[in-house]
C-alpha positions in Angstrom: 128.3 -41.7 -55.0 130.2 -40.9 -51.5 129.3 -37.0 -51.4 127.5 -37.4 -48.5 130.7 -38.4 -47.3 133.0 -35.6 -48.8 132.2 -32.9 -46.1 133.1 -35.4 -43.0 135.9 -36.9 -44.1 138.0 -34.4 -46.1 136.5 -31.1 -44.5 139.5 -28.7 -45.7 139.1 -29.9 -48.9 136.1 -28.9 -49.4 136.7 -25.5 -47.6 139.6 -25.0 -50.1 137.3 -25.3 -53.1 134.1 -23.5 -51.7 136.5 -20.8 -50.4 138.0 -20.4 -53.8 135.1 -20.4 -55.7 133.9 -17.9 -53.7 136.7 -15.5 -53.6 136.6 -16.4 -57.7 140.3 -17.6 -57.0 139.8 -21.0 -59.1 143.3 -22.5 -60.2 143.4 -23.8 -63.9 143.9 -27.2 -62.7 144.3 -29.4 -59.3 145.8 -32.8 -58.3 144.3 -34.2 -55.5 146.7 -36.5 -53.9 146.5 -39.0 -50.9 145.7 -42.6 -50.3 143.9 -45.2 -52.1 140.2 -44.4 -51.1 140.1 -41.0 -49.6 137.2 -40.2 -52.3 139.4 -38.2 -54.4 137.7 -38.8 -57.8 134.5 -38.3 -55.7 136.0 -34.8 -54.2 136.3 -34.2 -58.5 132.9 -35.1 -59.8 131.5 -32.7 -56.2 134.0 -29.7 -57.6 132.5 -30.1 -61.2 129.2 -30.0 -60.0 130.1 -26.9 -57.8 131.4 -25.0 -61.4 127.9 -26.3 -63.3 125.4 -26.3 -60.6 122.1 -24.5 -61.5 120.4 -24.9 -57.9 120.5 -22.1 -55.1 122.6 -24.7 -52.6 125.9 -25.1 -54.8 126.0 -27.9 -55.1 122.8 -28.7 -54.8 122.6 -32.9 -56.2 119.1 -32.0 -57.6 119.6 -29.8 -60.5 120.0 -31.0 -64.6 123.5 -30.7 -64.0 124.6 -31.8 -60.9 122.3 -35.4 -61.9 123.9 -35.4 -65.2 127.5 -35.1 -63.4 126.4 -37.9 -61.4 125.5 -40.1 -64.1 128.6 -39.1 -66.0 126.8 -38.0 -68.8 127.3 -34.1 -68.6 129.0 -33.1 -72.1 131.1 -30.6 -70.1 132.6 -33.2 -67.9 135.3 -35.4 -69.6 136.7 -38.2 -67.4 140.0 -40.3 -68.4 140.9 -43.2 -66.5 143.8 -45.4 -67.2 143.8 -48.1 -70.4 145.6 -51.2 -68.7 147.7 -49.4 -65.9 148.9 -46.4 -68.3 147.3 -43.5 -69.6 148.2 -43.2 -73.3 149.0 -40.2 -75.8 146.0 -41.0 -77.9 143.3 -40.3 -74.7 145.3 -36.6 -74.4 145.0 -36.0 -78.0 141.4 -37.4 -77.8 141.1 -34.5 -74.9 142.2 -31.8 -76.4 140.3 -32.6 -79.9 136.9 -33.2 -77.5 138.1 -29.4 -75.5 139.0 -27.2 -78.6 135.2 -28.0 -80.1 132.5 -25.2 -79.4 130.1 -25.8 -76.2 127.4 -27.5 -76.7 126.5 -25.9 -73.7 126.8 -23.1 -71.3 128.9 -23.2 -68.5 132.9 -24.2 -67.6 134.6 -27.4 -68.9 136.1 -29.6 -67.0 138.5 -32.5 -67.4 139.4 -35.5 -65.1 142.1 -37.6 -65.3 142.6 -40.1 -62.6 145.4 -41.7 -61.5 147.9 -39.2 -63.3 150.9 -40.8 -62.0 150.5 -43.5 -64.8 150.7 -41.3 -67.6 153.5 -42.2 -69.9 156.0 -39.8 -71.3 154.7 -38.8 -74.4 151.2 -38.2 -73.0 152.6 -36.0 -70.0 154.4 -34.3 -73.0 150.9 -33.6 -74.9 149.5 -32.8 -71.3 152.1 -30.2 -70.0 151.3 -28.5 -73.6 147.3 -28.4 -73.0 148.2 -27.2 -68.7 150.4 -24.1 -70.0 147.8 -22.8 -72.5 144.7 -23.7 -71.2 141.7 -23.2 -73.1 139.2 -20.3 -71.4 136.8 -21.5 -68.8 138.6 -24.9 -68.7 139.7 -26.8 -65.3 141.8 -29.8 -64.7 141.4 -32.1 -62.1 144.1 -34.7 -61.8 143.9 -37.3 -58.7 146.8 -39.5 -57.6 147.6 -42.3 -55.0 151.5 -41.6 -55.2 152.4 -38.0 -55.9 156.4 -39.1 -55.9 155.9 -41.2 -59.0 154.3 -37.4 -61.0 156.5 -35.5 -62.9 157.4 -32.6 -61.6 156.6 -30.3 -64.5 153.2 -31.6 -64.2 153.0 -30.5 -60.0 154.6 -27.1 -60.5 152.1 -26.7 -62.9 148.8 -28.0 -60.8 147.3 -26.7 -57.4 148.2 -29.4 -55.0 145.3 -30.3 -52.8 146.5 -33.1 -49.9 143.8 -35.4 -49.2 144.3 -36.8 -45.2 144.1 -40.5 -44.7 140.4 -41.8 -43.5 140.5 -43.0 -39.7 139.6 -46.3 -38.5 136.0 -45.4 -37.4 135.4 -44.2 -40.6 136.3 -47.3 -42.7 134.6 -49.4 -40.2 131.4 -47.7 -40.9 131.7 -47.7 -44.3 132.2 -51.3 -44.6 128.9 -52.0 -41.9 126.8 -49.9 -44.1 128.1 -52.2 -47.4 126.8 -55.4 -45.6 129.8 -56.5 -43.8 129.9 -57.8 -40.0 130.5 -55.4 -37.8 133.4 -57.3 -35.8 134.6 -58.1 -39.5 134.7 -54.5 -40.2 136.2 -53.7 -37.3 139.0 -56.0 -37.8 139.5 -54.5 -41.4 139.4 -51.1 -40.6 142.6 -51.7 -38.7 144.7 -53.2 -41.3 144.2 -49.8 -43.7 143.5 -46.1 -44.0 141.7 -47.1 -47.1 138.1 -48.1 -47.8 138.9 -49.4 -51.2 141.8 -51.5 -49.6 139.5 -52.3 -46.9 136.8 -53.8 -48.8 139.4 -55.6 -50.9 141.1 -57.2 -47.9 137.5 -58.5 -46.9 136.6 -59.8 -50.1 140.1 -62.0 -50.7 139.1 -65.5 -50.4 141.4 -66.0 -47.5 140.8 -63.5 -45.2 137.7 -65.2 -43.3 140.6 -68.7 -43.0 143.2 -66.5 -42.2 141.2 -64.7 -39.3 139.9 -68.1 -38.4 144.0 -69.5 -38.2 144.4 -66.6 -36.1 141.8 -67.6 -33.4 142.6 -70.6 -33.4 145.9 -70.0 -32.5 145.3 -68.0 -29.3 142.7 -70.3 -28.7 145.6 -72.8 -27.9 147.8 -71.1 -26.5 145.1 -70.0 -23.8 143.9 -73.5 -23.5 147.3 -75.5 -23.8 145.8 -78.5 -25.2 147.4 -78.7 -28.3 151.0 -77.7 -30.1 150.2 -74.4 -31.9 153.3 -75.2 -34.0 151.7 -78.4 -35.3 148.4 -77.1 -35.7 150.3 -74.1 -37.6 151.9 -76.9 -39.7 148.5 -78.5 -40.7 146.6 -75.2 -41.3 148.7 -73.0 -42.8 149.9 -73.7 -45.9 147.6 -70.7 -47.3 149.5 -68.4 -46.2 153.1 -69.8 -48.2 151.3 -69.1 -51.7 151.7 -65.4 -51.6 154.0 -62.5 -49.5 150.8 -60.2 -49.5 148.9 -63.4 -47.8 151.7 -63.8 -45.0 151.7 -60.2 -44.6 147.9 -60.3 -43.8 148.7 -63.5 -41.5 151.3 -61.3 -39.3 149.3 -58.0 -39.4 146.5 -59.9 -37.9 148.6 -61.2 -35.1 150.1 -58.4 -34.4 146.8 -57.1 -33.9 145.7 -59.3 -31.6 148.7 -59.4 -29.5 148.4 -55.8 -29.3 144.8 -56.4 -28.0 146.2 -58.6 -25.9 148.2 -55.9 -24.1 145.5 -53.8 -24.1 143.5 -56.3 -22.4 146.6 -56.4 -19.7 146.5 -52.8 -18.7 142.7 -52.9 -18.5 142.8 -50.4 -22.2 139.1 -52.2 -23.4 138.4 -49.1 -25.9 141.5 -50.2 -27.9 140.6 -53.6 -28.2 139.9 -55.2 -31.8 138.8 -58.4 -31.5 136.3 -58.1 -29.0 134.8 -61.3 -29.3 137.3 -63.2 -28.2 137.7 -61.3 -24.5 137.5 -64.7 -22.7 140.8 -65.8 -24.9 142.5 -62.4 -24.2 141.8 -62.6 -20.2 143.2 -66.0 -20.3 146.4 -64.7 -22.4 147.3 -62.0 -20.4 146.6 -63.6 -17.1 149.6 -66.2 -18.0 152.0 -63.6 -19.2 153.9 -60.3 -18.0 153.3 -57.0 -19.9 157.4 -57.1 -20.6 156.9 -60.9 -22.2 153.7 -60.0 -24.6 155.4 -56.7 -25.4 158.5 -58.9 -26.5 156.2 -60.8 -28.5 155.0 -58.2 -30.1 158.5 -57.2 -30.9 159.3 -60.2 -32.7 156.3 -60.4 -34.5 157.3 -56.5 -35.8 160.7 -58.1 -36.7 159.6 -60.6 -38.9 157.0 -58.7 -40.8 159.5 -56.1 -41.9 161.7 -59.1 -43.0 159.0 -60.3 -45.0 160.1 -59.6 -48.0 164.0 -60.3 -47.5 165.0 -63.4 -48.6 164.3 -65.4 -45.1 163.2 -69.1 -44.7 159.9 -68.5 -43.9 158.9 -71.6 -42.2 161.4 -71.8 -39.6 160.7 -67.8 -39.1 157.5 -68.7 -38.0 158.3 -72.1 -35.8 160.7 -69.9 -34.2 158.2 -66.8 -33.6 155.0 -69.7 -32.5 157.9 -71.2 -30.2 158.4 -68.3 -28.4 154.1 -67.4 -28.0 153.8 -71.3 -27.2 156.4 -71.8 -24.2 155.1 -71.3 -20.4 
């Protein structure tokens, strides 16, 4: 589990809860909202073992119960996670049945349901029921990635708890201590304020050829030996099979064209792709700061149009036409 990673990242979080535990000013139930991968569910499991921990550090990650919690096999901790994108009126009905029993042992109950915005209508119905009469020494802990799509019966009901986005330094090391490359990581942890997205946008089966088209690219243009439009043509039909691939394509050169510019006004923290310094030198030796910041305003242009109805190959001759010509 991330807990080790709780305190760092989402510091008033975790104030909030210890400062309300401690003042004995507990809400009946939370939704902790934010991005994809700010350790929300983790944040949930961490504020169940605070309510059940037995150890003199709360929480301590050593006692019965804090292990238990970790293992998910505490009898006081009840986790529902969506059945196929929706959470259904049987697993609230299931809840409530599981809640209204007698302990089978001491302490608070808690219940987690993740991802609440996917509840359908008659389980938020069954839901609202079981948040307005909450059974004694109960808590509900309800995490979201998109607190818009929640009724709002079921946030005017709930403490809302904002989770902040991770930053890139963060992600980065997240991913270097999973096994990834550093200069991978690096380049990852600038497409997302996500882990989860982040280690999904390293593990699609493109992303390495993608990067690689992306090099190559500049590598061309620095070197002027060969047409980046027909090398374009030959390499990249990849990136035609899906929108969310030719997003990745231009958010990657926009990247490197900003490193570009950074390279031009001598900005070497900012830079991204740091192994290619020789190609950005080159780059930005050939062109004026007002002609690669045009650049990267036509690159911007064409990934918001993305997903107009645009003909996408001649978007990108045009765009390689303008990056190609001296």
């Amino acid at each position: 589990m991330a807990f080790d990673k709780i305190k760092t990242t989402q510091p008033k979080v975790v104030q909030l809860l210890e400062n309300s535990l401690k003042k004995d000013r507990l809400s009946h139930a939370y939704l902790f909202e934010g991005e994809r991968g700010t350790y929300k569910y983790e944040t949930a499991l961490y504020f169940a073992q605070m309510l059940l921990c037995t150890g003199e550090e709360i929480p301590c990650q050593k006692c019965h119960n804090c292990r238990r919690i970790i293992n998910k096999t505490h009898p006081n901790v009840y986790v529902i996670e969506p059945i196929k994108n929706s959470i259904r009126k049987q697993q609230i009905i299931d809840l409530q049945k599981e809640f209204s029993k007698t302990r089978i042992e001491p302490g608070p109950k808690i219940y987690i349901i993740k991802n609440i915005e996917t509840i359908n209508v008659n389980a938020a119905n069954s839901l609202l029921k079981f948040l307005e009469e909450p059974y004694p020494g109960t808590y509900a802990i309800l995490t979201s990635d998109n607190i818009n799509k929640i009724l709002p019966t079921i946030i005017s009901r709930s403490q809302v708890v904002q989770f902040s986005s991770l930053n890139n330094a963060i992600i980065e090391g997240d991913l270097v201590e999973s096994g990834y490359p550093s200069s991978v990581s690096r380049i990852a942890s600038n497409l997302t304020n996500s882990i989860t997205e982040a280690i999904d946008i390293v593990n699609n089966e493109y992303f390495l050829e993608i990067l690689d088209l992306i090099k190559e690219i500049n590598n061309l243009i620095a070197s002027n030996d060969e047409s980046i439009i027909i090398y374009f043509e030959e390499n990249s039909s990849i990136i035609y099979q899906d929108k969310l691939l030719s997003n990745l394509f231009l958010s990657l050169l926009i990247i490197y064209q900003k490193d570009i510019i950074n390279y031009k006004i001598n900005d070497m923290t900012n830079i991204v792709f740091k192994d290619e310094i020789d190609t950005l030198n080159i780059i930005s030796s050939n062109k004026t700061k007002n002609r690669l910041i045009e650049e990267l305003e036509k690159m911007l242009r064409l990934k918001s149009r993305l997903n107009s109805y645009i003909n996408e190959r001649l978007a990108y001759d045009n765009l390689l036409l303008s990056l190609e010509r001296r």
